[in-house]
C-alpha positions in Angstrom: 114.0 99.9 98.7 113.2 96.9 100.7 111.9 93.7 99.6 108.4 93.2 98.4 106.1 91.4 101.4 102.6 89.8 101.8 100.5 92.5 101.8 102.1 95.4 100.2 100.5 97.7 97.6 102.0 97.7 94.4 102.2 99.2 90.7 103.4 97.9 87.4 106.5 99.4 86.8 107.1 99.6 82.8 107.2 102.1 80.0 102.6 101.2 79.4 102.3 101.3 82.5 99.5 103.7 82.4 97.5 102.1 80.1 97.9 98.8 82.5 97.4 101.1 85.5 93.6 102.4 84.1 92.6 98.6 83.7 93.5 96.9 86.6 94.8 99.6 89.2 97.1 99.5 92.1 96.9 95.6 93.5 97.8 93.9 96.7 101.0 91.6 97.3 99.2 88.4 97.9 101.7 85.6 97.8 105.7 85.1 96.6 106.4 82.2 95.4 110.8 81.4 96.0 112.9 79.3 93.9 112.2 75.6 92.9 112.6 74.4 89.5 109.8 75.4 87.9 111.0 78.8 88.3 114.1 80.3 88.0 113.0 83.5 89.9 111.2 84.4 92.7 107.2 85.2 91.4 105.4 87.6 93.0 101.2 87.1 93.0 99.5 90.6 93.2 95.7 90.8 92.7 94.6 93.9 90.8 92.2 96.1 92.8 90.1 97.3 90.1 89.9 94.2 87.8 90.0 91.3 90.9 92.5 89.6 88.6 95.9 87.7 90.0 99.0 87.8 88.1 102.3 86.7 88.3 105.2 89.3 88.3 109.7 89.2 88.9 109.3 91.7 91.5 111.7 93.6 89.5 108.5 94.7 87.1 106.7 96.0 90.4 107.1 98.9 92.8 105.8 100.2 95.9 104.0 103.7 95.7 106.0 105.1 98.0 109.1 104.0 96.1 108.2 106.0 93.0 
């Protein structure tokens, strides 16, 4: 799998999932945010399709379609 980039479609990857999946829907890579010392690992910003909301993941918690 490679790394997440601008631009990439993405899903939640957890156990509620689904539930998180009818709500907001598959969402767009829209920024990634490296190291500094507010944060101690790399955030990825992925605005939800269906709700137009932008949240901040580890990109460990996301996954491309394709890599499912």
């Amino acid at each position: 799998m490679r790394a997440l980039r601008v631009g990439d479609l993405v899903l939640l990857r957890e156990e509620q999932a689904d539930t998180f999946v009818k709500h907001h829907g598959a969402g767009i890579v829209t920024r990634i945010q490296k190291f500094n010392q507010e944060y101690k690992y790399p955030h990825i910003t992925v605005k939800w399709l269906r709700s137009e909301e932008s949240l901040k993941f580890l990109e460990k918690d996301l996954m491309r379609p394709d890599d499912s």
